[in-house]
Structure formats: C-alpha cells, structure tokens
MINU-184645 format. One record per residue (C-alpha): residue number from 1; x, y, z; residue in one letter. Coordinates in pm, whole numbers. Layout:
BEGIN
<pt k="NUM" c1="X" c2="Y" c3="Z" r="A"/>
...
This chain:
BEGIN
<pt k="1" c1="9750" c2="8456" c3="8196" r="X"/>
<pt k="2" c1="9708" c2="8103" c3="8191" r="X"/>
<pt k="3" c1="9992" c2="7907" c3="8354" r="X"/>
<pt k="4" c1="10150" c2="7506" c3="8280" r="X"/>
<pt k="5" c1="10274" c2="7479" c3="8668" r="X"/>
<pt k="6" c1="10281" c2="7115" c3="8584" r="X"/>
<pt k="7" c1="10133" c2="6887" c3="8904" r="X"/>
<pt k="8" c1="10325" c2="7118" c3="9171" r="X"/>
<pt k="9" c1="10263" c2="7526" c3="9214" r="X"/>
<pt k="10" c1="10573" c2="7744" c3="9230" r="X"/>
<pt k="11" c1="10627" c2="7852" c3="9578" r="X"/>
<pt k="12" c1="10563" c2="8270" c3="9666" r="X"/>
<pt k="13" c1="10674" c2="8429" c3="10004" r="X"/>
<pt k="14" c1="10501" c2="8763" c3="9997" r="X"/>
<pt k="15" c1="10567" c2="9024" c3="10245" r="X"/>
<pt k="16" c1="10252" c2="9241" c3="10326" r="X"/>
<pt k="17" c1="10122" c2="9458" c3="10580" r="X"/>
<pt k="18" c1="9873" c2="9368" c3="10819" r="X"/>
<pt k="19" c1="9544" c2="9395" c3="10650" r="X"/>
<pt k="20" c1="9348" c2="9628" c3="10856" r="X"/>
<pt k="21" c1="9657" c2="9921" c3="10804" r="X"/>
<pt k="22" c1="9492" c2="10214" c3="10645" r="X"/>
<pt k="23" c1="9684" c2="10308" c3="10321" r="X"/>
<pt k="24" c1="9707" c2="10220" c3="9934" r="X"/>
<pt k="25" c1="9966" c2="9919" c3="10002" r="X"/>
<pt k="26" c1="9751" c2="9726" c3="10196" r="X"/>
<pt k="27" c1="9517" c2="9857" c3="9984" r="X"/>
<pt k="28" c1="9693" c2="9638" c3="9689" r="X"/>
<pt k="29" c1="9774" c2="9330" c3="9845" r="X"/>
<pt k="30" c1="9455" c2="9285" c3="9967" r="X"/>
<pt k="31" c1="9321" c2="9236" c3="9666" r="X"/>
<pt k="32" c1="9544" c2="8923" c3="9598" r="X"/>
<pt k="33" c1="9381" c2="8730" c3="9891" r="X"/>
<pt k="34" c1="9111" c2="8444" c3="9698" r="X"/>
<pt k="35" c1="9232" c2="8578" c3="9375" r="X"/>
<pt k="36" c1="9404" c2="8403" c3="9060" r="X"/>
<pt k="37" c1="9753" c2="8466" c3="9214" r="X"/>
<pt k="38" c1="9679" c2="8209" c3="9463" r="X"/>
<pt k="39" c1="9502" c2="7953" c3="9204" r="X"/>
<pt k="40" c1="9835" c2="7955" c3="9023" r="X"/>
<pt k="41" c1="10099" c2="7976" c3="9289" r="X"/>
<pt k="42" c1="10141" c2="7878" c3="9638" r="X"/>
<pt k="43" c1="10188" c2="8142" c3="9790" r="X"/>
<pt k="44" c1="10204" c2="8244" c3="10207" r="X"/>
<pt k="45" c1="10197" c2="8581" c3="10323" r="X"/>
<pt k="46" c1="10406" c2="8693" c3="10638" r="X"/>
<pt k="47" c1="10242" c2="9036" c3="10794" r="X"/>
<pt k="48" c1="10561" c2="9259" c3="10879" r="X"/>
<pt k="49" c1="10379" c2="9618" c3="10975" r="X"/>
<pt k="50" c1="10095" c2="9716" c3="11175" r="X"/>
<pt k="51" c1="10012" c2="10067" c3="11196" r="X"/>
<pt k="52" c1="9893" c2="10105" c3="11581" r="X"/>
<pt k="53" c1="10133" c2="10226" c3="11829" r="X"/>
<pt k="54" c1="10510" c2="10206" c3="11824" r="X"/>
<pt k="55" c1="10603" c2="9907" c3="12059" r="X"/>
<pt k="56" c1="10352" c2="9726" c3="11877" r="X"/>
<pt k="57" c1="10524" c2="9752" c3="11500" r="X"/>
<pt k="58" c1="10838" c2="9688" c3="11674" r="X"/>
<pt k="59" c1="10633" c2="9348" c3="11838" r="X"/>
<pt k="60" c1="10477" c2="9281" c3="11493" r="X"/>
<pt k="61" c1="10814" c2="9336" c3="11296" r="X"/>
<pt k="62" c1="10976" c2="9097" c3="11543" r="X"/>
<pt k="63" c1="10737" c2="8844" c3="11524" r="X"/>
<pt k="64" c1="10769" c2="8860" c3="11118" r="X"/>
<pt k="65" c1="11097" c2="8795" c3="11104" r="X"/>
<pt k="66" c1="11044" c2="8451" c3="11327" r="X"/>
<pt k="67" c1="10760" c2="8357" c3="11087" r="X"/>
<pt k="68" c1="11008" c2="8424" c3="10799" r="X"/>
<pt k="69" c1="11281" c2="8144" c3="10908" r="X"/>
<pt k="70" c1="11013" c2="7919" c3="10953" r="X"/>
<pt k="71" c1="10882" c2="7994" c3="10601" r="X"/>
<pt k="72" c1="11215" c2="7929" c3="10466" r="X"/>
<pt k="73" c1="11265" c2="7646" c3="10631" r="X"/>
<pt k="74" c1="10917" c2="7435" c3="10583" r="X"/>
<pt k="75" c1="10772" c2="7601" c3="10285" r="X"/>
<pt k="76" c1="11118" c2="7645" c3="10128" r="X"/>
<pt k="77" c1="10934" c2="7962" c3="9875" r="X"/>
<pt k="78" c1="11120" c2="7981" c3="9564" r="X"/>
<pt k="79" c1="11051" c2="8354" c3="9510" r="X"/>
<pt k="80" c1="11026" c2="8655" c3="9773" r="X"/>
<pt k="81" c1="10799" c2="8905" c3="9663" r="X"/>
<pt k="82" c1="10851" c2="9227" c3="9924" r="X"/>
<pt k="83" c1="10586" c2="9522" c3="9942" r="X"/>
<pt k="84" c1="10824" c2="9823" c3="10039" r="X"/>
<pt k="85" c1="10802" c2="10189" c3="10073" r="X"/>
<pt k="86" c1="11044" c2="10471" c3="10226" r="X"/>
<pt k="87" c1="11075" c2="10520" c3="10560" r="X"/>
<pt k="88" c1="11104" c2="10262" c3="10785" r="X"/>
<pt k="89" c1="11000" c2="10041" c3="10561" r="X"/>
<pt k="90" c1="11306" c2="10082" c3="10403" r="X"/>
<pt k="91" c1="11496" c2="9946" c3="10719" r="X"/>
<pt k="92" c1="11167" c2="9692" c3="10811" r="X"/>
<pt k="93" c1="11244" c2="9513" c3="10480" r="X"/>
<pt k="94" c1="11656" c2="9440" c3="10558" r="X"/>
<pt k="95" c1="11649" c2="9163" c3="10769" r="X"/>
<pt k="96" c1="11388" c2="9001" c3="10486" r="X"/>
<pt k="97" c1="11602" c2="9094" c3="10202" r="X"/>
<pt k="98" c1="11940" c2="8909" c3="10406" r="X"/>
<pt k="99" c1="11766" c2="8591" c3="10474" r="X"/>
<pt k="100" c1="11644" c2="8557" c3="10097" r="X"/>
<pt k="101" c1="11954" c2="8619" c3="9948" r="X"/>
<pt k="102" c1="12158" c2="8402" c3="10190" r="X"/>
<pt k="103" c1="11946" c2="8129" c3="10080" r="X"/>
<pt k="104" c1="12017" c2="8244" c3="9692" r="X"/>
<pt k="105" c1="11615" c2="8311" c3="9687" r="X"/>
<pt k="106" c1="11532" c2="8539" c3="9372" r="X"/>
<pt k="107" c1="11353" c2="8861" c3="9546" r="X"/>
<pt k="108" c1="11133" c2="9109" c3="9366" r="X"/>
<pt k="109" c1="11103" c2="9439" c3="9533" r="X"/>
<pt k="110" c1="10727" c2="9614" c3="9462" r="X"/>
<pt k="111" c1="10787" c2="9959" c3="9574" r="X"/>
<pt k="112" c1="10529" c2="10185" c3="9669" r="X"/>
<pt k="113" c1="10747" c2="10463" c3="9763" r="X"/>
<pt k="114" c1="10614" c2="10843" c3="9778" r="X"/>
<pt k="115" c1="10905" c2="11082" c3="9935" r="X"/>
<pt k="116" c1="11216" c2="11041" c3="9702" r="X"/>
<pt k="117" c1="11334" c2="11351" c3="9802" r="X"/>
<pt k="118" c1="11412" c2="11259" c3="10133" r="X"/>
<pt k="119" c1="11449" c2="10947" c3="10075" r="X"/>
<pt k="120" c1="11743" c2="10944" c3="9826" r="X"/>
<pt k="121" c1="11793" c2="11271" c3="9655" r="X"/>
<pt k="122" c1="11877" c2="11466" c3="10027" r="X"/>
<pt k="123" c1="11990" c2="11185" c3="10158" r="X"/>
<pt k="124" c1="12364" c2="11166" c3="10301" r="X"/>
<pt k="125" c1="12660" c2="10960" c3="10096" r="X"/>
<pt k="126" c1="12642" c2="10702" c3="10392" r="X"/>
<pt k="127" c1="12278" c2="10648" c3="10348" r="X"/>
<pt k="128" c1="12282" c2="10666" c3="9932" r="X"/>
<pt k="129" c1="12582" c2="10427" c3="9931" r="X"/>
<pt k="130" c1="12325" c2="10219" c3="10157" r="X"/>
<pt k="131" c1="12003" c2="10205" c3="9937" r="X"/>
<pt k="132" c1="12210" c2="10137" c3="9630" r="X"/>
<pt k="133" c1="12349" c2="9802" c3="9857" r="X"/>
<pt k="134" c1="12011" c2="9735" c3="9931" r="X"/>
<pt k="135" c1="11863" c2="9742" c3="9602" r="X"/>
<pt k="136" c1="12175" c2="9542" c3="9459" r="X"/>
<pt k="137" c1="11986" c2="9238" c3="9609" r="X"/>
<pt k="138" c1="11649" c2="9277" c3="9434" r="X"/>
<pt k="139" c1="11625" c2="9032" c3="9135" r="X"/>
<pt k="140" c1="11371" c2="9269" c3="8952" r="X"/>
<pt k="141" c1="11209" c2="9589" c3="9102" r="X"/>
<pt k="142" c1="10800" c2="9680" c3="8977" r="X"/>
<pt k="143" c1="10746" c2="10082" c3="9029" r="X"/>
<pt k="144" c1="10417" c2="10187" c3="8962" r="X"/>
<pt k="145" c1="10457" c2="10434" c3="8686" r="X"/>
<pt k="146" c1="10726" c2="10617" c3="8432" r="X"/>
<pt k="147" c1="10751" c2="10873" c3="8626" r="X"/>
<pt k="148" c1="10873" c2="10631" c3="8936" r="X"/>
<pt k="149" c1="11137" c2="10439" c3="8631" r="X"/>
<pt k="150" c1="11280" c2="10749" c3="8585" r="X"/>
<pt k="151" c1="11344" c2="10833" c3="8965" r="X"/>
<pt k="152" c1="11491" c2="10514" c3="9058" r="X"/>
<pt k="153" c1="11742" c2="10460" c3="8764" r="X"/>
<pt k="154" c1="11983" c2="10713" c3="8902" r="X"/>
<pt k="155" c1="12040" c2="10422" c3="9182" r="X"/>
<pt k="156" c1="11891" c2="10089" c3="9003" r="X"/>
<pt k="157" c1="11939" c2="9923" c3="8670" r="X"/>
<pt k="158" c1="11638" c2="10066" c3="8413" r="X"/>
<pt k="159" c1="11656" c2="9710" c3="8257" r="X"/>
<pt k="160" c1="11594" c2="9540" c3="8588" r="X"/>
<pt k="161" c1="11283" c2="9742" c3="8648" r="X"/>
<pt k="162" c1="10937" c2="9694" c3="8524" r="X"/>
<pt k="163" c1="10629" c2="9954" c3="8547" r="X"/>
<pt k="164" c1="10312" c2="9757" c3="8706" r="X"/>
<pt k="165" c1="10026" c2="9994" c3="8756" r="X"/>
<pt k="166" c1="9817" c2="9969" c3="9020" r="X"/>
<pt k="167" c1="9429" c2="9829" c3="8957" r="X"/>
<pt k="168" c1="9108" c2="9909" c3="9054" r="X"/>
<pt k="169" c1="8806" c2="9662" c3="9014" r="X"/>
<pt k="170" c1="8530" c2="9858" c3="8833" r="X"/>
<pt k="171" c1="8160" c2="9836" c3="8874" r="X"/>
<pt k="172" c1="7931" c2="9746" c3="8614" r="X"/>
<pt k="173" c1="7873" c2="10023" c3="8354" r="X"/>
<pt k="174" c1="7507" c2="10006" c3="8406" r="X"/>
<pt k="175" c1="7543" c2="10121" c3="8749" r="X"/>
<pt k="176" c1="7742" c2="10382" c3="8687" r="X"/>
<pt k="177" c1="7544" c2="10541" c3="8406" r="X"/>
<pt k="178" c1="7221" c2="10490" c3="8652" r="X"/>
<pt k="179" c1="7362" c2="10721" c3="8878" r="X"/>
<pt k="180" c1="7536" c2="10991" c3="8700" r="X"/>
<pt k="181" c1="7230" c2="11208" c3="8727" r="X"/>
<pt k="182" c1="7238" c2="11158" c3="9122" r="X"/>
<pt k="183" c1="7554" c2="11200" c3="9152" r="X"/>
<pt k="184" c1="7595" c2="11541" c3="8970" r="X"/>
<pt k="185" c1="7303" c2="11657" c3="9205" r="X"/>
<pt k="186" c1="7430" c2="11589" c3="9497" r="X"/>
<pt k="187" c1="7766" c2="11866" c3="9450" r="X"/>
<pt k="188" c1="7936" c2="11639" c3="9672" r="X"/>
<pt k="189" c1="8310" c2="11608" c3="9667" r="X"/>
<pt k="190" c1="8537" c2="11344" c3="9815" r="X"/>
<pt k="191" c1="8866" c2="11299" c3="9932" r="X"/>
<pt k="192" c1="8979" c2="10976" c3="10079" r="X"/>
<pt k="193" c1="9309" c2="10963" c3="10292" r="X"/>
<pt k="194" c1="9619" c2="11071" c3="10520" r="X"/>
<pt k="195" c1="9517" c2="11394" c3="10667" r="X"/>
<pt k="196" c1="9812" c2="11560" c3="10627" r="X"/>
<pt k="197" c1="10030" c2="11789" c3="10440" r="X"/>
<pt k="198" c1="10185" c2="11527" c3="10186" r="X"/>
<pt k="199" c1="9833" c2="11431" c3="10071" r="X"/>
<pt k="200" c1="9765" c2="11833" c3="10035" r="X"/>
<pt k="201" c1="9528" c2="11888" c3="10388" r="X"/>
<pt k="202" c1="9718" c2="12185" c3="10446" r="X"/>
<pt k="203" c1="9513" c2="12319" c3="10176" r="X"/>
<pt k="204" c1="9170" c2="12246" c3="10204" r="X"/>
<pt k="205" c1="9088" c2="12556" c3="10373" r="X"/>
<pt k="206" c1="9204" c2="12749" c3="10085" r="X"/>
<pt k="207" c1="9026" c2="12471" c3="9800" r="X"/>
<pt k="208" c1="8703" c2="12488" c3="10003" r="X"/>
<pt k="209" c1="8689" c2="12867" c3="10014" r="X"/>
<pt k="210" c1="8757" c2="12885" c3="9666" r="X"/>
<pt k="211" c1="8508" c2="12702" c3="9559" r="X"/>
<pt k="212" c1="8252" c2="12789" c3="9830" r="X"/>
<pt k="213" c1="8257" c2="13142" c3="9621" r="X"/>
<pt k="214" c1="8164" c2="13027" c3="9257" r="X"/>
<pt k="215" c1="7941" c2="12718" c3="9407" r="X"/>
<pt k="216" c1="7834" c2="12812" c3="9786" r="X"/>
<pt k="217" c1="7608" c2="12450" c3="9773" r="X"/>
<pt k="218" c1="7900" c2="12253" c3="9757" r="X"/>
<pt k="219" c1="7958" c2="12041" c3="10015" r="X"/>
<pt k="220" c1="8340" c2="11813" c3="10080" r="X"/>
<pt k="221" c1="8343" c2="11470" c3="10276" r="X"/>
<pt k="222" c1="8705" c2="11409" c3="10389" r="X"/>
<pt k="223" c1="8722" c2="11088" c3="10500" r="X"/>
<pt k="224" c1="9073" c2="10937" c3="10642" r="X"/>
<pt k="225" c1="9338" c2="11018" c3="10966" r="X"/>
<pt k="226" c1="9630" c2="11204" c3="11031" r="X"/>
<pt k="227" c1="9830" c2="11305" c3="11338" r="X"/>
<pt k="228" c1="9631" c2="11480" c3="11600" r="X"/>
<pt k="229" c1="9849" c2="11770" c3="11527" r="X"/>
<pt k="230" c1="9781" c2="11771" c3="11152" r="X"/>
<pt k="231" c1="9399" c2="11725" c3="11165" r="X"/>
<pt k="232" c1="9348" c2="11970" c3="11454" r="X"/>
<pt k="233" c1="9539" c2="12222" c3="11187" r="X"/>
<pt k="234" c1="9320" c2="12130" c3="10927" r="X"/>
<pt k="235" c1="8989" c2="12171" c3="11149" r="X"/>
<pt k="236" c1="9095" c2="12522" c3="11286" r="X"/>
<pt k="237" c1="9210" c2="12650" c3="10936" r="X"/>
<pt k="238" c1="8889" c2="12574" c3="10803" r="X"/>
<pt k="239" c1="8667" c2="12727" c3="11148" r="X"/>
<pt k="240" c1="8895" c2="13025" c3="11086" r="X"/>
<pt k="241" c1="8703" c2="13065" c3="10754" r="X"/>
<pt k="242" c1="8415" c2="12987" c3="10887" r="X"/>
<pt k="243" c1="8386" c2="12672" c3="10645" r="X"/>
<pt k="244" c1="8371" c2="12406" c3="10872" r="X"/>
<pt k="245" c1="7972" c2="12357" c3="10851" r="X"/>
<pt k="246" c1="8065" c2="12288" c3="10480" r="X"/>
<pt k="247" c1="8259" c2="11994" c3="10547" r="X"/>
<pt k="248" c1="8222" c2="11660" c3="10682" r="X"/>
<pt k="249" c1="8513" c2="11412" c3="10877" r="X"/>
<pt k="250" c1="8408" c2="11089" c3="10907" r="X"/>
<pt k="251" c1="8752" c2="10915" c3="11014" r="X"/>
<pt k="252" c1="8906" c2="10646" c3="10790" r="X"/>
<pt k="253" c1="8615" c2="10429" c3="10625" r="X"/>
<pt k="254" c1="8653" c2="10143" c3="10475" r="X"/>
<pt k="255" c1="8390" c2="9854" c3="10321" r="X"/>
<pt k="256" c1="8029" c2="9929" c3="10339" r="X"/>
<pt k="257" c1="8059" c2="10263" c3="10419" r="X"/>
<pt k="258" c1="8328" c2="10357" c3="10184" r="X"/>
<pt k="259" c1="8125" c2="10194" c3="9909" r="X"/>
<pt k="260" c1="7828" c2="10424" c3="10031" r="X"/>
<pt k="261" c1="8064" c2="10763" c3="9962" r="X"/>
<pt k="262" c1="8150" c2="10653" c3="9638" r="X"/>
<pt k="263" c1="7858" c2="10636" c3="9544" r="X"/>
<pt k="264" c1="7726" c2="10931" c3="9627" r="X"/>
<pt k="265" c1="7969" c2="11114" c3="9582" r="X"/>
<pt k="266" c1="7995" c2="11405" c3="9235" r="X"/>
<pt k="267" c1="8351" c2="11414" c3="9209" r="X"/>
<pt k="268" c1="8701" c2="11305" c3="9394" r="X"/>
<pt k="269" c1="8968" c2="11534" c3="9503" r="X"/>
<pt k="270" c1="9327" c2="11471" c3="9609" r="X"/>
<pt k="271" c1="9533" c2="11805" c3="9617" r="X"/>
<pt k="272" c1="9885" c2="11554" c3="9673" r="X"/>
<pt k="273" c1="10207" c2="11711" c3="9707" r="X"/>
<pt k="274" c1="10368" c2="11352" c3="9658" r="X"/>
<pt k="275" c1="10262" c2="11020" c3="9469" r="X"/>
<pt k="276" c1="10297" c2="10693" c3="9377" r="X"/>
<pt k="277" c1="9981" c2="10601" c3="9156" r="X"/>
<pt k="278" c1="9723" c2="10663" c3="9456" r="X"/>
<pt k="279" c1="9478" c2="10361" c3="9444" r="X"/>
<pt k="280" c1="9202" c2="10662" c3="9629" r="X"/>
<pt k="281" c1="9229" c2="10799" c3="9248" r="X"/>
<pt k="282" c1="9160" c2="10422" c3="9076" r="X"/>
<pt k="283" c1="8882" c2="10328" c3="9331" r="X"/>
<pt k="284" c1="8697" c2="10656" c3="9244" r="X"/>
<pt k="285" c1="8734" c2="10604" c3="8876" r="X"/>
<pt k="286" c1="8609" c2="10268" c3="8911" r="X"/>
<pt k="287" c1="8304" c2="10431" c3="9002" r="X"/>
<pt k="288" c1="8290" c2="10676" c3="8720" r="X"/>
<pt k="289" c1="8386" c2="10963" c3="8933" r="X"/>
<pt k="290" c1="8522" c2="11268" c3="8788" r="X"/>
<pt k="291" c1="8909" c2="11360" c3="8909" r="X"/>
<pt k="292" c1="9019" c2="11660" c3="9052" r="X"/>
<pt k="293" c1="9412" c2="11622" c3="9147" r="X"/>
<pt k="294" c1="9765" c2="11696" c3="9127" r="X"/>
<pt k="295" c1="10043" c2="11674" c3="8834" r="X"/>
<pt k="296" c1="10278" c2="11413" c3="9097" r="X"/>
<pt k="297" c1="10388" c2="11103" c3="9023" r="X"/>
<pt k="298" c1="10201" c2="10860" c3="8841" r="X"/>
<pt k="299" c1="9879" c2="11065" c3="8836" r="X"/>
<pt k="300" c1="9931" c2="11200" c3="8507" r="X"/>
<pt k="301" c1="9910" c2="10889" c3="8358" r="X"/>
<pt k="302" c1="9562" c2="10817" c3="8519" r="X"/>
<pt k="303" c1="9416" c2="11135" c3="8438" r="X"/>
<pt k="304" c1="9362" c2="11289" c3="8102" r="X"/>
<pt k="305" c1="9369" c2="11699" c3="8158" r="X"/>
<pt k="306" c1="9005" c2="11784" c3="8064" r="X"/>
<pt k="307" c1="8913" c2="11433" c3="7957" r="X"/>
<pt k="308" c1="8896" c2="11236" c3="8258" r="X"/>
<pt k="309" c1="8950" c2="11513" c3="8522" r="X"/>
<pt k="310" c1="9153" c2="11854" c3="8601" r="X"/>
<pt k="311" c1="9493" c2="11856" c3="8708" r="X"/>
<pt k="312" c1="9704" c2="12164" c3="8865" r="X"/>
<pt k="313" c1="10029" c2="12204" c3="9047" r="X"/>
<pt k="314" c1="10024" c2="12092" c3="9384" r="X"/>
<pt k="315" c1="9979" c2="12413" c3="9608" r="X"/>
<pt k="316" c1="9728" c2="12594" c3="9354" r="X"/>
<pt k="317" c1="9455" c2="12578" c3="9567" r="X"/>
<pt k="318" c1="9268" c2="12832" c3="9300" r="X"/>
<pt k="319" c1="9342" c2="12585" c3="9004" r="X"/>
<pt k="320" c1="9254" c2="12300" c3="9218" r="X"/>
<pt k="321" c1="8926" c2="12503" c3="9329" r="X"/>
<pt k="322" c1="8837" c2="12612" c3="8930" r="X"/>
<pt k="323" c1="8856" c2="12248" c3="8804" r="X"/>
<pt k="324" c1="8643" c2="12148" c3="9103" r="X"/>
<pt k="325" c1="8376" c2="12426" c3="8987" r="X"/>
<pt k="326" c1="8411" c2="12327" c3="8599" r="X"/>
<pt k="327" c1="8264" c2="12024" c3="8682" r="X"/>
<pt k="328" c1="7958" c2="12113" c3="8930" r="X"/>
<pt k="329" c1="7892" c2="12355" c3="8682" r="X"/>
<pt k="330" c1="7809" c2="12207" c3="8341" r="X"/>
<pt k="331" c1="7592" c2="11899" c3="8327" r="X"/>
<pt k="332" c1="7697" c2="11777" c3="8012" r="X"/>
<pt k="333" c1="8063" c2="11773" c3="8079" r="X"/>
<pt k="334" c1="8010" c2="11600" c3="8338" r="X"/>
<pt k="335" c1="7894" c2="11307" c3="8220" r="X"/>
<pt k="336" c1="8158" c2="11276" c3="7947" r="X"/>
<pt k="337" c1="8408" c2="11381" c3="8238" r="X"/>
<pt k="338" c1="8241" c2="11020" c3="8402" r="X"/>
<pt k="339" c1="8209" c2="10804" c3="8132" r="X"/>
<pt k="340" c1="8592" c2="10859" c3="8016" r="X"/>
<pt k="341" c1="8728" c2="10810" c3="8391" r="X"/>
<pt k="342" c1="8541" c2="10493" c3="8416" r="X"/>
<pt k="343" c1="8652" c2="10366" c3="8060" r="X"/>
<pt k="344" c1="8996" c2="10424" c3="8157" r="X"/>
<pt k="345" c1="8964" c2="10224" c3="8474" r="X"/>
<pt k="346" c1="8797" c2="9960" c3="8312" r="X"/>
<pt k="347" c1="9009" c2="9904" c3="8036" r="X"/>
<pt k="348" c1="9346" c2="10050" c3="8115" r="X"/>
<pt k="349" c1="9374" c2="9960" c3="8502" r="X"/>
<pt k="350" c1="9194" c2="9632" c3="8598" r="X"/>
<pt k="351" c1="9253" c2="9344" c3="8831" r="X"/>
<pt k="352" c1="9295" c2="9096" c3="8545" r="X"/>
<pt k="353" c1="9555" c2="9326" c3="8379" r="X"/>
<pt k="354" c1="9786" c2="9394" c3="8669" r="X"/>
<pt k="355" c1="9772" c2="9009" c3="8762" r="X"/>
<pt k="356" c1="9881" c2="8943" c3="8402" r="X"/>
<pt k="357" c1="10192" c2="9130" c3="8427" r="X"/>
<pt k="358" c1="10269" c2="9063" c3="8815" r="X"/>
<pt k="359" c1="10234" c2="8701" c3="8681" r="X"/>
<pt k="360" c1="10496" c2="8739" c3="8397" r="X"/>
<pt k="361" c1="10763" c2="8848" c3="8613" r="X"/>
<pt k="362" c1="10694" c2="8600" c3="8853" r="X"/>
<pt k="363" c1="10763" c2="8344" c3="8512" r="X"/>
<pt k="364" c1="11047" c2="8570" c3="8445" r="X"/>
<pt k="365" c1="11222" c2="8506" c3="8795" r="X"/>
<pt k="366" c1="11159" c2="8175" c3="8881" r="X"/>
<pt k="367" c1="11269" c2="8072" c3="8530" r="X"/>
C-alpha cells in the first residue's frame, strides 16, 4: 500500500510490550520495527509490559504511563494503536485508553486475546458491564480471525471490527524444497511455547506415548517456559512413562537457535486448548513444516485438515498422536503436506499483506 502523506507523516502512538517478552504479541510487533509501517508513518512505541518478576511490571507499567503524557504532549500522535490481551492486560491498557480519549485521540484496539471464557463469558455483571465501557472507547477493534469476530460481537459492534491475520515472513521456496528430504529423516517434532496446560503440556505425556508405539524413533523438542509448577508436571508425567529420554527441553529460544529447530525440524505440534491465530503455527509454515494442532480459534483457518496438516479436538491426545504418525510415515505425503503449508504462508499470510490492511485502517481512522 502506497501512501500520499503529503510533506508531513501521520503521527502513530503504539503500545507494545517490551521486546525481549516471550510470546506471539511481542512476537508481532516486533516485526514492525525498520519495516514499511515506519517509512509511512511516524510512529513511537511506548513499552508497557515486561514479563520478569512482579514489582518489575508494576515499575515498567508505571514508567509507561509517564512516557505516555509526554508522548501526548511533544509528539501530539494522532492515532493510538494498543496491543491488548486478557488478563491484566486488560486493566494495564485503562489508564492508556483514558488519556487518548480525553484528548479526543482515535484508538484502535489489536487484541490478541486467548481465554474468553474467563474473560467475558464467566465473568460477573460488574466486570461485563466493565469491558463493554472499555471497549466503547476503541475507534475500531482488529481480532485475528472469524472465529475471534464472532466472540467479541456479543459485547462490540461487528461493523467496528476488522479481521487482520497475523503474518509470518517465509523463506525462499528453494530452501525449503532443499530440505524436505532432511527434514522427513530426521522424525523430529517441534513444539514452540508456554509450557503449560492452555498451550496443551498437560498432554504431552499421553501424545508422546502414543506415538512412541506406532513410530518408537521419534524424537519431540519442546522448546519454551512455564511455571515451575507446570513444567516440573510435565517432566514427571513424562519420567513416569519412562519417555523422558525421548524428549528434549531446551528453554525458550529465540533467533539463531530457533532458526536452527526450524529447520531441522519434520513437523510442528501445538496440542492448544485456547487460541488466537498462534504466530508458533505461521513461523513453522513459513518453513514448510507440516502442522499437527488443535480445532481452537483461528487455527482452522491456517490449517487445511489433511492438506496442510491434521487437526483434532483439543484433549485427543490419540488423534493428536495418529496425525503426528500419518506424517512420519508416508514420504510422499509429506512433501505435499510441506509444499501446501508453505504456499499458504506465502501467499495467504505474509508481512506485506498484513501491513496492507493494518495500513488501511490506519487511513480509515485518521481520515
């Protein structure tokens, strides 16, 4: 999207997370450092979240807020672009969202919410009477799928909101089709993530063993963090199987080394129990790597059942298991399996695309 700003860039507030916080938001708005967003707006980022211990968010919240008046005062931004989830961020964002609309700032609310159970749907009267104030400020609200639409109309306007996928940034197809054959040798699968139950850790024990009887040379690589609590469950429900010497926990990996387990990795796995549109799922497509996930939130529309990957109720640790084998199992399929995740990253879910249609509704609101 090519943009007439005339001599003088609109002016962008976005709210972010710190950039070494391990998750898909940051995940996102990293990617809009040095990219065209910046070449055709002005835009400052204020860092509202870090995810180290608790007196230090509070600290780094604090300090955001300070950074905000300033913003408003000397760079005067004529559009506030939050990143928000559910949780705290829900009450991180308020103080933002107050300061914006005293000024009569337009706001645009990017949710990257997971939990709308608790959230909203078992929330009390007090605290649904609450988000639906809340959201009454946001100019325009981007959810990352249908699925997310659908959710969030019974509290937001449908016609104020606007589905922006999340992207990926795809290697070159040569590379990928040079190491399909290496890949599919290896019988490597990879998760990337939250240890934890929401991401589906609680189950690994149960996927692994599963699988460990139909292909005993598979090997899983789960790479991310959790509680201690949750990943000290996870270890000991896998040494109860005796499965542990199967597996592989390298702690949260980003860059170099992340790039390395793509790689080399067969296949990706995310057994979620609740999603936005996981950007784990659209890094390992970008690679060409087959899917092996969950029918939650927006991951239905990233994987085709049988096309791109295998999809089964979140829980099924036998489905989850079988698609895992289908795919070690039969050469062939697998590289169509890797050539059709990689087309749909590359033409359905990249950079350029998403910046297109972040870029409209920026045109849209400061219009």
């Amino acid at each position: 999207m090519d943009l007439d700003m005339g001599n003088e860039k609109k002016r962008v507030c976005m709210i972010v997370q710190q950039r070494d916080v391990k998750g898909g938001i940051a995940a996102v708005t990293n990617g809009y450092y040095n990219s065209k967003i910046e070449t055709d707006y002005d835009v400052r980022y204020v860092e509202s979240y870090c995810d180290t211990s608790k007196a230090k968010m509070i600290l780094k919240a604090l300090g955001a807020y300070v950074e905000f008046r300033k913003v408003l005062r000397d760079f005067k931004p004529e559009l506030v672009h939050i990143h928000s989830s559910f949780g705290g961020s829900f009450y991180r964002m308020q103080p933002f969202i107050y300061m914006a609309w005293k000024r009569g700032i337009p706001i645009l609310d990017h949710c990257h919410g997971a939990d709308f159970e608790t959230f909203y749907v078992k929330a009390s009267d007090k605290k649904k009477a609450r988000i639906k104030s809340v959201y009454g400020n946001f100019a325009k609200v981007v959810v990352l799928s249908d699925e997310w639409k659908e959710r969030l109309k019974v509290f937001y306007p449908e016609e104020k909101m606007v589905v922006i996928n999340n992207y990926c940034k795809p290697r070159s197809q040569s590379e990928v089709e040079a190491a399909i054959d290496k890949r599919y040798e290896a019988k490597q699968i990879l998760f990337l993530g939250e240890l934890g139950q929401r991401k589906g850790g609680f189950d690994f024990a149960g996927i692994v063993e599963n699988v460990a009887l139909v292909c005993p040379d598979a090997r899983f690589i789960f790479a991310g963090s959790g509680s201690k609590e949750d990943e000290s469950r996870i270890k000991e429900m896998l040494t109860q199987k005796g499965l542990m010497e199967k597996c592989l926990f390298p702690g949260w990996v980003r860059d170099a080394e992340k790039d390395k387990l793509l790689q080399e990795s067969t296949l990706f796995m995310l057994p979620s129990y609740q999603e936005g549109l996981p950007m784990a799922i659209l890094d390992a497509m970008a690679y060409g790597l087959p899917i092996v996930s969950t029918y939650v939130g927006g991951i239905p529309q990233l994987i085709q059942n049988g096309e791109s990957g295998y999809l089964a109720q979140p829980g099924d640790c036998q489905a989850i298991a079988d698609g895992i084998c289908r795919i070690l199992d039969n050469k062939d399929g697998y590289e169509k399996l890797s050539r059709e995740s990689y087309r749909i990253a590359r033409d359905e879910f990249g950079f350029d695309a998403h910046l297109g249609k972040l870029e409209a509704v920026y045109e849209e609101l400061l219009r």
